[in-house]
C-alpha atoms as a printed R data frame, in Angstrom:
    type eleno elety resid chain resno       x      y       z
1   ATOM     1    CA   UNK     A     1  39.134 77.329  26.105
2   ATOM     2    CA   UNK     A     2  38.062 73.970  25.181
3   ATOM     3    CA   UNK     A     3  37.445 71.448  27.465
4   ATOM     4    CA   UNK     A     4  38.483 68.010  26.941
5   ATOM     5    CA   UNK     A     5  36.605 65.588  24.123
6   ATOM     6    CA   UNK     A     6  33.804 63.684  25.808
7   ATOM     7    CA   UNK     A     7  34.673 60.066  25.629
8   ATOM     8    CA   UNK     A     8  32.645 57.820  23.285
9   ATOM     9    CA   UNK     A     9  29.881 55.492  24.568
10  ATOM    10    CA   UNK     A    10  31.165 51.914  24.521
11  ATOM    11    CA   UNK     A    11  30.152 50.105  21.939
12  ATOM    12    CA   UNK     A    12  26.915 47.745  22.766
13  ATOM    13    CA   UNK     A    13  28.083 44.241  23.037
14  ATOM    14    CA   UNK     A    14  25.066 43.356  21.360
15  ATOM    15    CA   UNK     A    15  26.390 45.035  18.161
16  ATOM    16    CA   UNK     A    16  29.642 43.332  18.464
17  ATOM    17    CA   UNK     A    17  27.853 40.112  18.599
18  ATOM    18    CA   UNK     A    18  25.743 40.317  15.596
19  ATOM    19    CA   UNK     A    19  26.898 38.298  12.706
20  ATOM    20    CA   UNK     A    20  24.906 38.370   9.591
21  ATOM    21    CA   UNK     A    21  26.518 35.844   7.599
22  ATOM    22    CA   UNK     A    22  26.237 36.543   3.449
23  ATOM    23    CA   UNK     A    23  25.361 32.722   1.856
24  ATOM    24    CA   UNK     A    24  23.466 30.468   4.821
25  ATOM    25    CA   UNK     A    25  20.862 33.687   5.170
26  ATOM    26    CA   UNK     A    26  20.538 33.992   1.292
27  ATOM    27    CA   UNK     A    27  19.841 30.460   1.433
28  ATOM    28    CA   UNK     A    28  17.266 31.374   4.017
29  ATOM    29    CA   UNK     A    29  15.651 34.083   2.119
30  ATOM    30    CA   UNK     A    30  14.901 31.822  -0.596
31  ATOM    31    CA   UNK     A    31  13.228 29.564   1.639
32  ATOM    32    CA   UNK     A    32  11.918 33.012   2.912
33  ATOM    33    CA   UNK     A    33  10.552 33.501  -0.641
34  ATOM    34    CA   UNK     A    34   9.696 29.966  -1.841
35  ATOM    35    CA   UNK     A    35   7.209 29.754   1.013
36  ATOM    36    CA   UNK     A    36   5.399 33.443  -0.240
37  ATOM    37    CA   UNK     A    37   5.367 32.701  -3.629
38  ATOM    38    CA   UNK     A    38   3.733 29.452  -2.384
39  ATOM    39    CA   UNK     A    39   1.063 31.311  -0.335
40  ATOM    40    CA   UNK     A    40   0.582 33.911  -3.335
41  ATOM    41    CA   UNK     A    41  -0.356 30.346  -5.861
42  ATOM    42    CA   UNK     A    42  -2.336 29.064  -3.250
43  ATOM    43    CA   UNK     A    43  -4.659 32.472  -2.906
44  ATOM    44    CA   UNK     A    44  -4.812 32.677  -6.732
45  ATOM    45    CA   UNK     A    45  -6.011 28.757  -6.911
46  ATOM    46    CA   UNK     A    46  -9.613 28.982  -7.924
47  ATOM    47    CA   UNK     A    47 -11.093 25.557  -7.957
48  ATOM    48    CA   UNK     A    48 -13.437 26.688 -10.947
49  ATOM    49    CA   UNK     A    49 -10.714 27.851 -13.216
50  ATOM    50    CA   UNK     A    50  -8.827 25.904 -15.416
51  ATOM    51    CA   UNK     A    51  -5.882 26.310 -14.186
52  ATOM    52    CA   UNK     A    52  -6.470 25.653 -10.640
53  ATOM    53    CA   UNK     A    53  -4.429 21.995 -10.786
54  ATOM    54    CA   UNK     A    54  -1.487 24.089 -12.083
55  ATOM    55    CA   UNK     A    55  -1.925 26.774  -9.208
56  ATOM    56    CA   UNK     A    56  -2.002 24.043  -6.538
57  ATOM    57    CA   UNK     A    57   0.844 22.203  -7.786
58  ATOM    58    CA   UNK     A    58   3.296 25.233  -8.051
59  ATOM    59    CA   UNK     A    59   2.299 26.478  -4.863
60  ATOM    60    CA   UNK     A    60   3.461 22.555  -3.506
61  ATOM    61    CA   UNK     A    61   6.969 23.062  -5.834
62  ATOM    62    CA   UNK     A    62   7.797 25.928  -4.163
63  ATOM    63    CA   UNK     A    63   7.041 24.864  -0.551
64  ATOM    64    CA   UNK     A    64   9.330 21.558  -1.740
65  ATOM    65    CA   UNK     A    65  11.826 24.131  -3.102
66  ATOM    66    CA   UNK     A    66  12.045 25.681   0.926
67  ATOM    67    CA   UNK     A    67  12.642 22.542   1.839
68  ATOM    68    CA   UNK     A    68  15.524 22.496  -0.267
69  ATOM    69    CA   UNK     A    69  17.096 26.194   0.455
70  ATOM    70    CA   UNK     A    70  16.449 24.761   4.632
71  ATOM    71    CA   UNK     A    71  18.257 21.350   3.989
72  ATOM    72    CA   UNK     A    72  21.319 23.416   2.964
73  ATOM    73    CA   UNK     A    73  21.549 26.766   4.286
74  ATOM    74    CA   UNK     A    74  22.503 25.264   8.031
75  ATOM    75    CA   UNK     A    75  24.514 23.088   6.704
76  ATOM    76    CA   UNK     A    76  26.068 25.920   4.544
77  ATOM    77    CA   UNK     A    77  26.809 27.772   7.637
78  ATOM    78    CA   UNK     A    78  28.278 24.615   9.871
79  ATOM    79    CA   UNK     A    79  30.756 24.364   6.510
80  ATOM    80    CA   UNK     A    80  31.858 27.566   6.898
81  ATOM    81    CA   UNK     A    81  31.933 28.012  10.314
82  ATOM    82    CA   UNK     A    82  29.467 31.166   9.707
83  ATOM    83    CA   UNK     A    83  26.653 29.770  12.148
84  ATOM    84    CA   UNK     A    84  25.469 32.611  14.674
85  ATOM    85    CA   UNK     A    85  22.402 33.602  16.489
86  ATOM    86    CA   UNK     A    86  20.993 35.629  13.609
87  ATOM    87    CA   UNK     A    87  21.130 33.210  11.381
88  ATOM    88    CA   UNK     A    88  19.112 30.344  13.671
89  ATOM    89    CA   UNK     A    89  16.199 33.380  14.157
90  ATOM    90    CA   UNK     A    90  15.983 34.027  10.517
91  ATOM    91    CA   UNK     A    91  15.527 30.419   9.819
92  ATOM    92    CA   UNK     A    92  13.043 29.813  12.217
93  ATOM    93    CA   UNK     A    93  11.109 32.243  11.016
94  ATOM    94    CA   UNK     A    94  11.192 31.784   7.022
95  ATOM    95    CA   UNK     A    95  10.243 28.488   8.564
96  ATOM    96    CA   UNK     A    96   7.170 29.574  10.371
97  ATOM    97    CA   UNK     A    97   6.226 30.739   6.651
98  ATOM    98    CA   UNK     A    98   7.481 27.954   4.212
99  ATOM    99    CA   UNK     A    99   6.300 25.093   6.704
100 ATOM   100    CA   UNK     A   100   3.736 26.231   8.771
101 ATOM   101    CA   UNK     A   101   1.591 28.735   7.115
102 ATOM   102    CA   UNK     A   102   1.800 27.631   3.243
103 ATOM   103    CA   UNK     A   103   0.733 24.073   4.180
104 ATOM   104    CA   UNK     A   104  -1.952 24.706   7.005
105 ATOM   105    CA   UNK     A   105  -3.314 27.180   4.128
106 ATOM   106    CA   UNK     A   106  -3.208 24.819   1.597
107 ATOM   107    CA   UNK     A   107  -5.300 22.316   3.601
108 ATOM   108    CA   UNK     A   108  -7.545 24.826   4.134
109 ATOM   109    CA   UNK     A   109  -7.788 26.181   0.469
110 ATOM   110    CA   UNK     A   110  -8.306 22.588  -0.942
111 ATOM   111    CA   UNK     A   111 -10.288 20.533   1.612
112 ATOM   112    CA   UNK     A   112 -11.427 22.033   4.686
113 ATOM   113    CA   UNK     A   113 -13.232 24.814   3.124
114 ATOM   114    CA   UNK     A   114 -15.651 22.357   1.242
115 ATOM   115    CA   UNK     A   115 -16.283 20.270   4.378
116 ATOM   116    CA   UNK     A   116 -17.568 23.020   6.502
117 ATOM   117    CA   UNK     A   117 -19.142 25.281   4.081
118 ATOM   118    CA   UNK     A   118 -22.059 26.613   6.849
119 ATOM   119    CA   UNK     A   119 -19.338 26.946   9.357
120 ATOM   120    CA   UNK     A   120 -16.094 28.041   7.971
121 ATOM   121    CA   UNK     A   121 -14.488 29.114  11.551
122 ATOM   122    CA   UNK     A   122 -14.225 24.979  12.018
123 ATOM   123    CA   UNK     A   123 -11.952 24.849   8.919
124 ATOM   124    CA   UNK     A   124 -10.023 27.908  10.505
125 ATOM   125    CA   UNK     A   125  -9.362 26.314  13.822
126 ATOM   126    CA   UNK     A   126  -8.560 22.801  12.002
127 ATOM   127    CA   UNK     A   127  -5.797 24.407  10.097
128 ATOM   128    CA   UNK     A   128  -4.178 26.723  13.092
129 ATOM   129    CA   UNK     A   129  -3.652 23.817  14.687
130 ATOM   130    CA   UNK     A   130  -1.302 23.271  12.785
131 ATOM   131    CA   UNK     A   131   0.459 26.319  12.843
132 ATOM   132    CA   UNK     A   132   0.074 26.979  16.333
133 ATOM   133    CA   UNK     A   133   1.736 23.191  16.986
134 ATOM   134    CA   UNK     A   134   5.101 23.971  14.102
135 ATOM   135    CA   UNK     A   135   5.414 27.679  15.656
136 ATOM   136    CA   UNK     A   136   5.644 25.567  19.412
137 ATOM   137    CA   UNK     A   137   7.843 23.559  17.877
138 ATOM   138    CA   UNK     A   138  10.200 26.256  16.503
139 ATOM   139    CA   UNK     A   139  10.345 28.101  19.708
140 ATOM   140    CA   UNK     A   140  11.549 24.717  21.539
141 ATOM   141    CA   UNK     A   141  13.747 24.098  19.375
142 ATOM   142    CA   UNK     A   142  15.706 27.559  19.324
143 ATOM   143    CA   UNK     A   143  15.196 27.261  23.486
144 ATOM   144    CA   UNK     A   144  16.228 23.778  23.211
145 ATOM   145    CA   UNK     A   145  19.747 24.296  20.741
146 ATOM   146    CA   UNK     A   146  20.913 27.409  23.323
147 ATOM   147    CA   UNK     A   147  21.237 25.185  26.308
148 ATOM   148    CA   UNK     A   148  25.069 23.371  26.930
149 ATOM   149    CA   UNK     A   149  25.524 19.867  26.084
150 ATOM   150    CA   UNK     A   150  23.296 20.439  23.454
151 ATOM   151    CA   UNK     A   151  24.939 18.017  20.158
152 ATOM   152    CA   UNK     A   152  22.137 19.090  17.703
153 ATOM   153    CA   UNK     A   153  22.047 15.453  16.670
154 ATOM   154    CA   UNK     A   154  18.144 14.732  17.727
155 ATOM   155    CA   UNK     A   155  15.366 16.933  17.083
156 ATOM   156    CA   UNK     A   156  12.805 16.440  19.803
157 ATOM   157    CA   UNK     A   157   9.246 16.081  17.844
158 ATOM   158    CA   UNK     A   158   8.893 15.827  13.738
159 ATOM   159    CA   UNK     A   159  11.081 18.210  12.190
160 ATOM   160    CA   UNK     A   160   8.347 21.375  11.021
161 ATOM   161    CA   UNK     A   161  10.345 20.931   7.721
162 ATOM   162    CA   UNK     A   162   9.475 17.377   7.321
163 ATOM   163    CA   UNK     A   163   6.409 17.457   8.319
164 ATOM   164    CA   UNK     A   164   5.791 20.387   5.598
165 ATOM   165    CA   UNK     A   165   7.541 18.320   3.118
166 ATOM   166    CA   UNK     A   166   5.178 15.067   3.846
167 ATOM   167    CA   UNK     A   167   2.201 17.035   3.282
168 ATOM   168    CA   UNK     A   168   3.055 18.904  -0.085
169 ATOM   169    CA   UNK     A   169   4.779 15.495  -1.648
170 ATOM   170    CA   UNK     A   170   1.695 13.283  -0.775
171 ATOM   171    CA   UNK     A   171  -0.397 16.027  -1.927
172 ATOM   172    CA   UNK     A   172   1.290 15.603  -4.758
173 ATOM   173    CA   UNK     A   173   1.062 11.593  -4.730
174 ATOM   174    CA   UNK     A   174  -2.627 12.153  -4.377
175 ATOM   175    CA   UNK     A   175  -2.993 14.488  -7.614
176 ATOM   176    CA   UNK     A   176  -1.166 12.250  -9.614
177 ATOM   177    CA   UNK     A   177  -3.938  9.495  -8.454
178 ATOM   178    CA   UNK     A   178  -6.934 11.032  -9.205
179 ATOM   179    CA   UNK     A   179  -5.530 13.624 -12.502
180 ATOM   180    CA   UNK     A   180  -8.068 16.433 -13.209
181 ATOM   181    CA   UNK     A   181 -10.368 15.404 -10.624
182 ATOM   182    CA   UNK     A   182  -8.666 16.167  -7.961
183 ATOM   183    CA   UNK     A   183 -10.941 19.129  -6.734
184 ATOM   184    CA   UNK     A   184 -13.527 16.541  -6.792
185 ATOM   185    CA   UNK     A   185 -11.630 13.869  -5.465
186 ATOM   186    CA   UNK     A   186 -12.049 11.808  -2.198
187 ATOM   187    CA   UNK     A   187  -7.945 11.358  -1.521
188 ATOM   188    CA   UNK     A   188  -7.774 14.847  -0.076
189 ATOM   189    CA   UNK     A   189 -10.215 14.026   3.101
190 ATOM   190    CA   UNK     A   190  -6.751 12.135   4.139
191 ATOM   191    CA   UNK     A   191  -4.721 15.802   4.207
192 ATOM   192    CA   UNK     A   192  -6.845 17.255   7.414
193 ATOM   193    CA   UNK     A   193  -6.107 13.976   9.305
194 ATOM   194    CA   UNK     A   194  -2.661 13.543   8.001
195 ATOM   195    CA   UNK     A   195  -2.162 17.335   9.220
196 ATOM   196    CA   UNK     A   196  -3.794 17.033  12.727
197 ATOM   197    CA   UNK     A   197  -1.279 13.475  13.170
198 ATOM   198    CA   UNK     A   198   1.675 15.845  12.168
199 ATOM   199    CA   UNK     A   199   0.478 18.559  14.493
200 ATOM   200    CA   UNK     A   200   0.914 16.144  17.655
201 ATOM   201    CA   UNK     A   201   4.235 14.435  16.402
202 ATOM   202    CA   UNK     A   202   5.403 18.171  15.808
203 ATOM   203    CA   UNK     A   203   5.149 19.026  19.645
204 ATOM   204    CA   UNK     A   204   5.579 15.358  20.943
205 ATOM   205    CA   UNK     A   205   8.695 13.766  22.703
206 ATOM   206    CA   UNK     A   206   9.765 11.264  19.799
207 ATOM   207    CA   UNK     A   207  12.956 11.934  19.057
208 ATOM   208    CA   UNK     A   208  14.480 12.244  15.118
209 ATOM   209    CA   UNK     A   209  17.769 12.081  13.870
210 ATOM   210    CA   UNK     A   210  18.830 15.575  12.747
211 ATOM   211    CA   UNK     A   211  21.594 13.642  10.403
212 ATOM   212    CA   UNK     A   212  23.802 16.820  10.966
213 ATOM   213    CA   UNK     A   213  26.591 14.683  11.453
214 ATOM   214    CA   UNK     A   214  26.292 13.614   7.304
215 ATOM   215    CA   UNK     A   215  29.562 15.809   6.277
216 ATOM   216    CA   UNK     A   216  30.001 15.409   1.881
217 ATOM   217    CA   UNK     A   217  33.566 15.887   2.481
218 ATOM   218    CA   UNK     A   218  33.906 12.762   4.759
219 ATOM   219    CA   UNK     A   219  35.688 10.039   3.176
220 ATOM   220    CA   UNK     A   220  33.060  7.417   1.664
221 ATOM   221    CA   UNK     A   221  33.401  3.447   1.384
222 ATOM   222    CA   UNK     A   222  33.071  2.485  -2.082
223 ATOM   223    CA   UNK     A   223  29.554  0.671  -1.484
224 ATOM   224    CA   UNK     A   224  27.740  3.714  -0.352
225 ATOM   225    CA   UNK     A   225  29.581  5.917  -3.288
226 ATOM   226    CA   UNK     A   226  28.609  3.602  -5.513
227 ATOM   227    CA   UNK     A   227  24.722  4.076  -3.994
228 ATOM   228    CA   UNK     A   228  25.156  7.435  -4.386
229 ATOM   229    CA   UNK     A   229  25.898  7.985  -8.307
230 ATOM   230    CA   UNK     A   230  23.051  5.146  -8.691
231 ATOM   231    CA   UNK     A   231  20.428  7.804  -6.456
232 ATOM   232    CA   UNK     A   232  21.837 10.841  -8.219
233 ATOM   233    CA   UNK     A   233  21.187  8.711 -11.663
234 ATOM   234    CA   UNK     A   234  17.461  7.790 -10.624
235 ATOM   235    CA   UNK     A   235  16.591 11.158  -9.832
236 ATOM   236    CA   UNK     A   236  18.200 12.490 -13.561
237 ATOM   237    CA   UNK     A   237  16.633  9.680 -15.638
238 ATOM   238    CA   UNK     A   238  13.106  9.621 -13.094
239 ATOM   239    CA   UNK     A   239  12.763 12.968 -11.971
240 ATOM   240    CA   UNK     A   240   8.832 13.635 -12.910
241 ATOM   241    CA   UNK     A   241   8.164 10.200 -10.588
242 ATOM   242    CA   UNK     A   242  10.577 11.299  -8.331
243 ATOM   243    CA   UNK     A   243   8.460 13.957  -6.764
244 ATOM   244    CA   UNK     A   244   5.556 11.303  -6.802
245 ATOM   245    CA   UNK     A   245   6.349  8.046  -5.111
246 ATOM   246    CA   UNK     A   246  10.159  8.907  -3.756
247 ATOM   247    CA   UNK     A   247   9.557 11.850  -1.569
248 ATOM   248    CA   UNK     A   248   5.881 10.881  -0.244
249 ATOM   249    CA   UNK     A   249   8.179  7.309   0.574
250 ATOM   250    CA   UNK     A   250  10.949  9.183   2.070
251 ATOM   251    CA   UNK     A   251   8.998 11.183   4.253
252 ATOM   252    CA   UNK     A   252   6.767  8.504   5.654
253 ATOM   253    CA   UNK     A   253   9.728  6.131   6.685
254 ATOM   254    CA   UNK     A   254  11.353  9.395   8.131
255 ATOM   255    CA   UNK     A   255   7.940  9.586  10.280
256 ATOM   256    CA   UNK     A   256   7.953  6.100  11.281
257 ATOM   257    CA   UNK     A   257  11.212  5.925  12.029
258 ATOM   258    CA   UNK     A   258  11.161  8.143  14.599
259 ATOM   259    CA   UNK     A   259   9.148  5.310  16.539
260 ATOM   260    CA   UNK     A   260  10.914  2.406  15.436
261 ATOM   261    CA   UNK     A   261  14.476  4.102  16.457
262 ATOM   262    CA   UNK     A   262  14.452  3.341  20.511
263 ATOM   263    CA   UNK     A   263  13.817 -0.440  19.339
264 ATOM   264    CA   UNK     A   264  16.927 -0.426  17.096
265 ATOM   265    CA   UNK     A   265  20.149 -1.439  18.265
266 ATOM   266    CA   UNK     A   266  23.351  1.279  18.905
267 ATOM   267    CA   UNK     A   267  25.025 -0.512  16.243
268 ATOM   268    CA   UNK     A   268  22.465 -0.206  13.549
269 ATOM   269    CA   UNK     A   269  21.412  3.123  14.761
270 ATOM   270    CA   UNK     A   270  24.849  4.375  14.324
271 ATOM   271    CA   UNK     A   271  25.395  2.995  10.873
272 ATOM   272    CA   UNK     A   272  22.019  4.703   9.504
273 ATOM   273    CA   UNK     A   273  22.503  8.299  11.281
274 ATOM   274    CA   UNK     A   274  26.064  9.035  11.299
275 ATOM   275    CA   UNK     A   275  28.696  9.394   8.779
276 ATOM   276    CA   UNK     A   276  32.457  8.177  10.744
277 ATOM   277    CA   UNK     A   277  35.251  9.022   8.756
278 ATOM   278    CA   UNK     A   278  37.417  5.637   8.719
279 ATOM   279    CA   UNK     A   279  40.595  8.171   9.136
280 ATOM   280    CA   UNK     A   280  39.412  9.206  12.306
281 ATOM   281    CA   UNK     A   281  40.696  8.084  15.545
282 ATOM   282    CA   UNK     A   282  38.412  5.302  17.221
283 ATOM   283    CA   UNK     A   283  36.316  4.928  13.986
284 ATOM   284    CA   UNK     A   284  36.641  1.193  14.006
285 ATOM   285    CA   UNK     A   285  34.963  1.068  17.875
């Protein structure tokens, strides 16, 4: 005689919890990616070949390109309503990659190798500052974004992201300056400094705007449309200087705002960092 069917385990709540969501973490694999192909260009850069300029300077397109797939794949996911636990792990870890170990490599590959050729362990240490101080960072902020009350609006410390982007765009400020000479150039002393500075902003208390209240379907005055399509037509018509003086300029102001924000007033902060739909109740206050 047959007894009666055991009854199933409950299904672990965990499981039930786990949303993988198809399009944000696609858009975080490619940061994912961006940031290894970026480490492969690096590692084939050979400063005696002839084709060590073009290495370098792919390897800082792609880490630009993860800044891209990270600028959109959050915001992807806030759009949709498809934001979850998973997703904020995944990203903080293709970010540990894209941001933290392609640049503090490249550093490494192009500058701090020559400077402490009898004692290469100094170079080492130099650049895991830097990696040590973005993966702090990361960890904060996923603490940080679990705890209630929690808006999202301010990062706490230079965004890893930024700070990533900053380095590869004046990197690639500083190539343009000096051409084909670059391997022999003086400009790239500045990148171990520059990446030290970032280092302490990463893991300081100076807080950012996270500008995650900037929604594309808000309704727009006609002034800052009109900004807009004149931005969107600089960037067609002056795309190869784009990369060289906009981004490097972008970045920096991004950095020094950060210490020039507690002196602004609520008004003006409000008008650069938030995006209030004139349809929405109170948005004349």
């Amino acid at each position: 005689m047959n007894g009666p069917e055991p009854a199933r385990p409950p299904e672990d709540a965990s499981e039930e919890k786990l949303k993988i969501y198809f399009l944000p973490n696609l858009l975080t694999a490619g940061n994912l990616f961006c940031g290894f192909v970026a480490l492969t260009k690096i590692v084939e850069a050979d400063p005696g070949a002839e084709n060590y300029f073009s290495q370098i300077y792919l390897a800082l397109i792609f880490i630009l390109l993860a800044c891209v797939c990270d600028l959109f794949d959050g915001r992807v996911a806030r759009w949709g309503g498809a934001e979850s636990p998973f997703g904020r792990e995944f990203d903080s870890l293709a970010d540990l990659i894209s941001f933290g170990a392609a640049p503090a490599f490249l550093v490494h590959r192009i500058v701090l190798r020559d400077v402490f050729p009898e004692h290469p362990e100094i170079g080492w240490f130099i650049a895991s500052i830097y990696l040590i101080c973005g993966a702090f960072r990361l960890a904060r902020f996923n603490v940080m974004s679990m705890q209630p009350g929690d808006s999202g609006r301010e990062f706490l410390g230079f965004p890893i992201p930024s700070a990533a982007a900053l380095v590869a765009s004046l990197t690639l400020f500083m190539m343009w300056v000096e051409d084909k000479d670059f391997a022999q150039g003086k400009w790239r002393f500045l990148l171990p400094v520059l990446m030290l500075f970032l280092s302490w902003m990463m893991v300081s208390r100076v807080r950012y705007p996270s500008f995650k209240s900037l929604d594309l379907r808000a309704t727009r005055t006609f002034t800052k449309t009109l900004v807009a399509i004149l931005f969107v037509g600089c960037v067609i018509v002056l795309r190869e200087k784009i990369l060289v003086f906009v981004l490097p300029a972008f970045f920096t102001l991004y950095l020094i705002y950060g210490f020039v924000r507690p002196r602004l007033s609520r008004a003006w902060r409000r008008e650069i960092e938030e995006e209030v739909d004139e349809d929405e109740p109170g948005a004349a206050d």
